[in-house]
FISEKE-961634 format. One record per residue (C-alpha): x negated, y negated, z negated. Coordinates in steps of 0.02 Angstrom, whole numbers, plus 50000, padded with zeros to 5 digits. Each point is the difference from the previous one (the first is absolute). Last residue first. Example, Ala and Ser with C-alpha at 12.3 -4.5 7.8 and 13.67 -1.06 7.14 Angstrom:
# residues 2
493165005349643
500695017249967
# end
This chain:
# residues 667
511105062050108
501825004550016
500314982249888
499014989050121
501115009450148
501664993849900
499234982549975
499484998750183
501825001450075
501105015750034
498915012550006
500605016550074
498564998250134
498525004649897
501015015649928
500385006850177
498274997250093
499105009949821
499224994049843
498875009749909
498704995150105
499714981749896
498305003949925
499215004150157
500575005050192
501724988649989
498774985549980
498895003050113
501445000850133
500624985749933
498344992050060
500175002650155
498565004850113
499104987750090
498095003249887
500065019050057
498395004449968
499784993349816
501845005949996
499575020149995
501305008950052
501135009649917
500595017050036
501255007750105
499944988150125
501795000250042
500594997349826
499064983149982
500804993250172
501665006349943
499804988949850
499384987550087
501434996150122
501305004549860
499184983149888
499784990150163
501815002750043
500424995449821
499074983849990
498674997749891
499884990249827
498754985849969
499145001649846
500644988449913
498304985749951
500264993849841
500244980049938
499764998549815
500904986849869
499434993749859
501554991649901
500165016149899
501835004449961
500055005949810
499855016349895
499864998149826
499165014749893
500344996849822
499155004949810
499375015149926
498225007150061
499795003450202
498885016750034
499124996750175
500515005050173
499544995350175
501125007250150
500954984750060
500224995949820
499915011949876
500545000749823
499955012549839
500744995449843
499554993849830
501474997849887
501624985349987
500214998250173
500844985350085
500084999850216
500654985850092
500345002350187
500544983350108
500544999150175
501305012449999
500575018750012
500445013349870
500235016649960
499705010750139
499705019449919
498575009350120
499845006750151
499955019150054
498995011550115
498594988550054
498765012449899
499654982049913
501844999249953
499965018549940
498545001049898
500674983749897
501745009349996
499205013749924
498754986049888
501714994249920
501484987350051
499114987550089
500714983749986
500044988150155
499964980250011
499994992850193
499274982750006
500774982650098
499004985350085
500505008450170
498435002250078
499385018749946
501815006650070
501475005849898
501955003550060
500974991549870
500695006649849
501805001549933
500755010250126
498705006650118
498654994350153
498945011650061
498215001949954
500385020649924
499465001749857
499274990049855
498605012349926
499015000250203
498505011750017
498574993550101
498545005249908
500794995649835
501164985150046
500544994650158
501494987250005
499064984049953
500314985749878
500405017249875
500264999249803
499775016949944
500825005849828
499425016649897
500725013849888
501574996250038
502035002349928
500934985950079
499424978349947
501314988849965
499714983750066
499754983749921
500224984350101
498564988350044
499765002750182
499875018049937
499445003949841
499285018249900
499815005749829
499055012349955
500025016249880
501805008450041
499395000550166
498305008449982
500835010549921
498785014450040
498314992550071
498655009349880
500875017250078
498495011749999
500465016450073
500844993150161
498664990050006
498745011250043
500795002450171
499814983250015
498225001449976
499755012950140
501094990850102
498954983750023
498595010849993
500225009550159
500324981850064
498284996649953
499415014250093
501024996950177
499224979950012
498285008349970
498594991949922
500625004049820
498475009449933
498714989049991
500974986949909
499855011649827
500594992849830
500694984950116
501205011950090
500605008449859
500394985349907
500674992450172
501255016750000
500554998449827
500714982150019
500855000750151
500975017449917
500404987149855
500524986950105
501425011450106
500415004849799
500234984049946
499744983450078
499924996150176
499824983550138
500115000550156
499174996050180
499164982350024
500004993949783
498914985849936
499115003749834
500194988149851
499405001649813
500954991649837
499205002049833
498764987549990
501234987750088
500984999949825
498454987549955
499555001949808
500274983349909
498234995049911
500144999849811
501014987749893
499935013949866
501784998950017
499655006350184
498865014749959
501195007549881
501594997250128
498485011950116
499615009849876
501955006449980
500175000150197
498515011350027
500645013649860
501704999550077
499245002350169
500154985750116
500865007350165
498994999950163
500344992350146
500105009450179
500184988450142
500435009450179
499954986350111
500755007350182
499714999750154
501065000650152
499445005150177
500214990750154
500135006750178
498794997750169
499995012850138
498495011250068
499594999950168
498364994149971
499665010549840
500795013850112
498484997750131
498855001249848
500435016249933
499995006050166
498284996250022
499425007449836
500785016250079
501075010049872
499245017649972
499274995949845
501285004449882
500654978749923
501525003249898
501974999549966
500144988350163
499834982950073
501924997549981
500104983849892
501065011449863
498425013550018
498594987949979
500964993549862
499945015649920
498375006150033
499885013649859
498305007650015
498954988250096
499194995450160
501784992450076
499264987350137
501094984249974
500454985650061
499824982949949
500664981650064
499184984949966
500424987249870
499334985249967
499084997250168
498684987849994
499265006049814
499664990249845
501545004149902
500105015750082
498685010049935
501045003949803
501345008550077
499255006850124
498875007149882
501745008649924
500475004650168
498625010950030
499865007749810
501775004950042
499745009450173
498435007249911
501095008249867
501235005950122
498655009950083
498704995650109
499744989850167
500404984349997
500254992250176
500234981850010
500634987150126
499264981650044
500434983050033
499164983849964
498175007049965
499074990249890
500225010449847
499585018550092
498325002349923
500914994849824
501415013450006
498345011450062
499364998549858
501414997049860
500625019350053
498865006549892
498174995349967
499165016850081
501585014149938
501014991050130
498905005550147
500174987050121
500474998550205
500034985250081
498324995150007
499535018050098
500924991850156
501275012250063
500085014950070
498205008949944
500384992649805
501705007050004
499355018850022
498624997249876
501214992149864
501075013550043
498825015949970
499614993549840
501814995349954
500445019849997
499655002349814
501745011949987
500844985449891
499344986750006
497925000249962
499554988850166
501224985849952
500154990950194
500134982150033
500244994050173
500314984550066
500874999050145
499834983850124
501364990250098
499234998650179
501044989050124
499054982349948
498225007650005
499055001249835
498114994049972
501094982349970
500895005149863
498435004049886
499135016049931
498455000549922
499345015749936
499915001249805
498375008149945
500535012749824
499505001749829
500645011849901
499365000049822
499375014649909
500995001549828
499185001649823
500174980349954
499244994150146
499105010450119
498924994150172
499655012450130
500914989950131
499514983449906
498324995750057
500035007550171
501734988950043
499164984649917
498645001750128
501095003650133
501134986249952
498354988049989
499385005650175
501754996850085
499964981249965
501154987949907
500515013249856
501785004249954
500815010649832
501565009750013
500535006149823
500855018149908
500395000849850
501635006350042
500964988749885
499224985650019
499875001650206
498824985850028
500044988950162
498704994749986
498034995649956
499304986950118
498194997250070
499205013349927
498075001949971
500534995549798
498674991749898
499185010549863
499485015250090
500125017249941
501345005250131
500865010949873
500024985449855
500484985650139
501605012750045
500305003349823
499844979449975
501194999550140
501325009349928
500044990749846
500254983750072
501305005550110
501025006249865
500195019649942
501455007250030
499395016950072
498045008849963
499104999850157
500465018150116
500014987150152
498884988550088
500444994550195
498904992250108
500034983150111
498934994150123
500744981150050
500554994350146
498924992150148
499305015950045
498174999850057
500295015050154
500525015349917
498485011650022
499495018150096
498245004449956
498635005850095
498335008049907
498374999350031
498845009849904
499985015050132
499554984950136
498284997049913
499415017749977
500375002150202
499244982250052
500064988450123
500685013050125
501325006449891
500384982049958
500214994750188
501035015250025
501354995549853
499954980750083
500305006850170
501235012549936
501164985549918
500004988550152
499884981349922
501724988250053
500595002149780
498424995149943
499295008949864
499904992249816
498315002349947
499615006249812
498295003049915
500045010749845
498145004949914
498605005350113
500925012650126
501765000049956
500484992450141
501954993650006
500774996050201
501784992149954
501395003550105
501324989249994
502075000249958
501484989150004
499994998950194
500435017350011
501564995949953
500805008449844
501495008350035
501545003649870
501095015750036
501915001649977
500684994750161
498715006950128
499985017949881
501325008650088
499664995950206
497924999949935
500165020449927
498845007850101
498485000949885
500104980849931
498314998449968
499704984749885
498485007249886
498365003850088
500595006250185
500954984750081
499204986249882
498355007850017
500184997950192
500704982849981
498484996549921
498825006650129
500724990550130
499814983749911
498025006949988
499985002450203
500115014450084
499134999650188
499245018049961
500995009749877
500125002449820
500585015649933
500724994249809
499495007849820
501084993149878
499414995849821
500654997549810
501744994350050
501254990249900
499234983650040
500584992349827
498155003349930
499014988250117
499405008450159
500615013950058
498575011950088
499765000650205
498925012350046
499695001050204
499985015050114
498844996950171
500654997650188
499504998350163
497945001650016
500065012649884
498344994249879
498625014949976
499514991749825
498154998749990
498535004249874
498434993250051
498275006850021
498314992549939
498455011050020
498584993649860
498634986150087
498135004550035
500105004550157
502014998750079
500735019049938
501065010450129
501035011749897
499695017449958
500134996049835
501914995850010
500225020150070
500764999550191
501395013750000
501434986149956
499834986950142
498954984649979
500704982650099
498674989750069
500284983249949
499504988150143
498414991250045
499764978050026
498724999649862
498835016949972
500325013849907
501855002949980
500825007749841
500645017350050
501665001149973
501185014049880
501605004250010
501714998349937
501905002350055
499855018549946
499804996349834
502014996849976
500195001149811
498964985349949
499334994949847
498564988450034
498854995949871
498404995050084
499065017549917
501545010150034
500114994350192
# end
């Protein structure tokens, strides 16, 4: 076996024939205590013996490997059976290699996108002398064809591989290039394409759509063998001290999609919060189709925004932190001008430290593990449609005195005008907006953070830190008068700001891991009750870093001052800012706040009745402890809920609530 090159673990299922003598004789099979030299000679000729494969006469295991690099499998090893045929075999490998649904077909029917056996091949590849391809017909009986190349030959039939294909597709193979320097023009982008690829003509049949600000491109080829050769020239490729990510685009149309199936797609930040996206992409990837759930940190959210472009209706799940949720819609944002549905619906899987919005839509203060990936997806079904706001937070700079003297210089020179748009930056607002000493503690914890990453993989440390630097605040009071030192608008009119250290402009009533500044939701002389879809924002002062301490201890609230649909914001020094949990040091100038024409559709989680609510809870309290609900795939998922981050709650409490504001601000 070593000297023909076969690696094989099982040597039981070979042995060793005699060569027969004389035409019209059988092998004669030699058993283990007869030495090789012992064996019967023809005069003058050397003994010849064969090595044979002791076949079972019903069934044999088969290698399939993924062909072309958007199969996302590397092999599956399959137990074929007499009387299979090779269509057979490929539904087998599309049961066991990547589309098993492991239970969970009632919850996933709706969600999950097939591929048809149809759409696929097998494709016998020697590697004997050189490459030699045959595609296999579908009607031929897989174990009589593995036999038959046993028998021909062993060495031969270990260089012969089978691969699972996509049948010639009539669309085009398209992959996805990102990590390229941003707003460059098409022409420049494909001469660094051209450059990598060392070629002077491009393979590619089109170039587009390009993300300009992501640097990030989708570039098609007419045949699969081009992409994959494009695919191993650029993986490894660098440009400009970054490795480029290059990624094979599946393709999926309308018509792969039955009329009652509205598909998820999932994208999932593996490094939110506690790092648990690893385990999820793997868990989501078993129930539904591995091409609909991406890792955002490969491309962003851009690839699987453009996977999903043909499809006419569709939901998402992003799964991080508030950060992700706003990266999300912000792709969205740019995706949808060349997509069928302009705006689909998104939920959200709270992976990260805060998860405010997660919190206000009711999907909980944080992702522990014990949820079922199945019951996350049965309340995606049930899960109800509402709008959120957003918001244009434009922050222009003021013209020094220094600036503005060389600049009147610079025009009587008859020099170039300087554009006022160099100074002005936009970010669009989902939760709130901050500035003071709320921004300041924001601040210091991503410095910390970014001097060592490795250290803040738990949801529980970084909020350890959160408090740890406020404490230190107390000493070091950069914030004080923050009031006397800015000048604030609402809807145009001046108001007089109270004693504060900080203001928080809030779309959202959850702020700071779930605390809420404003209060209680009701309804109260002077301001009107607030929700995240009624065009309005809530303006709060906070007082001092106790009361700070206090409001995110959910003990307090903090000083309303205003409420409308306009917020402008003039400072005179440098400050600290955050919105929705990013900060950065602003210089002089003004923060406007506007209405955003994008809109977003969310996904509410949908909330339970309070018979079902009691019914679990006693059920939880019964057992004693927890079960598992990777065994228990029917249980409730409020009871999963009232066994992890949301315990603290108790039958009482969750039915004192009024209406879904009041139990948005209890969480």
């Amino acid at each position: 076996m070593r000297r023909f090159h076969i690696c094989d673990s099982n040597r039981d299922s070979y042995y060793v024939t005699q060569a027969p003598h004389e035409l019209g004789d059988e092998e004669e099979p030699l058993e283990d205590p007869i030495p090789l030299r012992n064996v019967k000679k023809p005069e003058g000729k050397c003994a010849q013996v064969f090595l044979r494969y002791r076949d079972d006469p019903d069934k044999t295991i088969v290698r399939i490997h993924g062909g072309w690099l958007r199969i996302p499998c590397e092999y599956t090893d399959i137990t074929v059976t007499a009387r299979m045929c090779v269509q057979e075999c490929i539904q087998r490998w599309k049961t066991l290699g990547w589309m098993d649904l492991l239970g969970a077909d009632i919850i996933c029917r709706h969600l999950k996108i097939y591929f048809h056996i149809l759409f696929f091949l097998i494709q016998e590849v020697s590697l004997e002398k050189g490459v030699a391809e045959r595609t296999v017909n579908p009607q031929e009986e897989m174990l009589q064809l593995v036999r038959n190349l046993r028998k021909d030959s062993l060495r031969r039939s270990h260089v012969v591989r089978f691969y699972i294909q996509e049948k010639e597709d009539p669309h085009d193979h398209a992959i996805f290039v990102s990590n390229l320097p941003p707003s460059r023009s098409q022409r420049q982008y494909e001469r660094i394409l051209l450059k990598l690829l060392s070629i002077n003509e491009r393979p590619f049949c089109a170039i587009g759509p390009i993300y300009f600000e992501y640097g990030s491109l989708v570039i098609t080829f007419n045949t699969p063998k081009a992409a994959s050769a494009a695919v191993l020239r650029l993986q490894n490729a660098i440009y400009e001290d970054k490795k480029l990510v290059v990624l094979c685009l599946p393709n999926v149309q309308s018509h792969m999609i039955p009329l009652d199936v509205e598909p998820l797609l999932v994208l999932v930040n593996v490094k939110s919060g506690g790092c648990q996206g690893t385990e999820l992409i793997s868990a989501f990837r078993r129930l539904l189709n591995p091409f609909q759930v991406f890792d955002v940190l490969k491309g962003g959210p851009l690839v699987g925004l453009y996977v999903f472009r043909n499809i006419p209706k569709y939901r998402i799940l992003a799964a991080g932190g508030d950060g992700t949720v706003g990266w999300v819609l912000q792709c969205l944002d740019i995706a949808k001008q060349d997509a069928a549905c302009f705006s689909p619906p998104c939920a959200v899987l709270p992976l990260g430290t805060g998860n405010d919005l997660a919190r206000v839509l009711r999907w909980g203060g944080g992702y522990t593990g014990e949820e079922s990936p199945v019951d996350i997806l049965r309340d995606v079904i049930e899960a109800e449609e509402v709008r959120l706001d957003r918001w244009a937070v434009v922050f222009h700079e003021e013209e020094l005195p220094s600036t503005a003297a060389l600049t009147q210089k610079a025009q009587t020179e008859d020099a170039p005008m300087t554009n006022p748009e160099d100074q002005t930056s936009m970010i669009i607002m989902n939760n709130y907006f901050g500035i003071g000493i709320d921004a300041d503690v924001c601040m210091r914890f991503h410095t910390k953070r970014d001097a060592n990453p490795e250290k803040f993989s738990s949801r529980l440390f970084n909020k350890t830190q959160y408090v740890k630097i406020g404490l230190q605040k107390a000493f070091d009071r950069t914030c004080k008068d923050l009031w006397k030192r800015v000048e604030l608008e609402v809807d145009g009119r001046p108001i007089e700001l109270p004693p504060c250290e900080g203001i928080i402009v809030l779309n959202v009533l959850s702020w700071g891991s779930g605390a809420n500044p404003w209060g209680t939701a009701k309804e109260e002389a002077g301001f009107q009750k607030p929700t995240h879809y009624d065009g309005l924002l809530e303006v709060v002062g906070i007082t001092d870093v106790s009361r700070l301490g206090l409001i995110q201890s959910k003990l307090a609230a903090g000083t309303r001052i205003a409420q409308g649909g306009s917020i402008k914001i003039t400072t005179k020094e440098m400050w600290s800012v955050q919105v929705d949990g990013e900060p950065h040091i602003q210089p002089p100038g003004t923060i406007t706040i506007l209405k955003s024409a994008l809109k977003a559709k969310m996904l509410k989680k949908a909330k339970k009745s309070r018979k079902s609510v009691a019914a679990t809870v006693r059920a939880v309290q019964s057992e004693g402890s927890p079960s598992n609900d990777f065994e228990h795939p029917n249980s409730s998922h409020l009871e999963v809920e009232l066994r992890s981050g949301h315990g603290k709650s108790t039958p009482e409490e969750i039915n004192s609530f009024d209406d879904d504001e009041e139990a948005d601000s209890f969480l």
